[in-house]
N, C-alpha and C positions, 0 to 999 in steps of 0.2 A: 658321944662320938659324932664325927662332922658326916653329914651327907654331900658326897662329893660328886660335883657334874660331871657328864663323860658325856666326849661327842658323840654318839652312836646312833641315834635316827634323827633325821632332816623331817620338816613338813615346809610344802611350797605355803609362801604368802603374799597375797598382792600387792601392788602400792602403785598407785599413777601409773598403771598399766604394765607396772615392771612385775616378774616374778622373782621372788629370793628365795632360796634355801636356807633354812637355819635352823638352829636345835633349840627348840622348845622348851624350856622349865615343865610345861603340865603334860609332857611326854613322861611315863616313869622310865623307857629305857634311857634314856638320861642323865638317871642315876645312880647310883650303887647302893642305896638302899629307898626307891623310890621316890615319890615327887614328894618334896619340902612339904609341910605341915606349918599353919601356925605358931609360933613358939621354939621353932626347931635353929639348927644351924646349917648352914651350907658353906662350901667350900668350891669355887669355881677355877679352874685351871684355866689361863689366861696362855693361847701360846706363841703367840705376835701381836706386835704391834699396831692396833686397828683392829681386831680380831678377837670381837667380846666375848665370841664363845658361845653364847647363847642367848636365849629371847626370854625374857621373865615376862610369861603371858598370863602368867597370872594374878588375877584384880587383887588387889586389897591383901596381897600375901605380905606379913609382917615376921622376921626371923630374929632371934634373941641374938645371933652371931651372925656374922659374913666375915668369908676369908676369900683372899685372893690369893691363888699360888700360881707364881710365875718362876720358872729354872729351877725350882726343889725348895724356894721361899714361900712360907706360906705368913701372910701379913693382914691383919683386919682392913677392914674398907668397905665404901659405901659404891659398888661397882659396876649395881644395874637401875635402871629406869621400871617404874612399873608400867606394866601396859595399860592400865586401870585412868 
C-alpha cells in the first residue's frame, strides 16, 4: 500500500535571504504512514497548479513507485527533485 503525503506541518527554509514555508518529506507528520523508506512507494497529492506540495529533502531517497494524484486521479510520475 502507497504512503500518501498530507500537508500538515510546514518547516521555515532559507534561500537568498528569502524565508519559505513548505512541507518537508523527512517530516513524518506528512504522512499517513510515516516518512518514505528506501524501496517503498509514495503517493503525493498535487493541488494546484505550481503547487508541489512538498520538499523531498531527503538525500539519496530512491522509491520503487511514485504516484501523482491530482482531482481523484492518481497517475505514475517522476514529480519531485531530490534535495541531495
Amino acid at each position: 500500500m502507497s504512503n500518501t503525503f498530507q500537508q500538515a506541518a510546514t518547516t521555515t527554509i532559507s534561500n537568498n535571504g528569502f524565508n519559505f514555508q513548505v512541507y518537508e518529506w523527512s517530516t513524518a507528520a506528512n504522512w499517513t504512514s510515516g516518512v518514505p523508506q528506501n524501496g517503498g512507494a509514495a503517493t503525493v497529492n498535487v493541488t494546484a497548479p505550481g503547487n508541489p506540495s512538498g520538499y523531498d529533502d531527503i538525500a539519496n531517497l530512491y522509491l520503487d513507485s511514485l504516484y501523482q494524484q491530482r482531482r481523484g486521479r492518481r497517475r505514475p510520475g517522476a514529480i519531485c527533485r531530490s534535495a541531495s
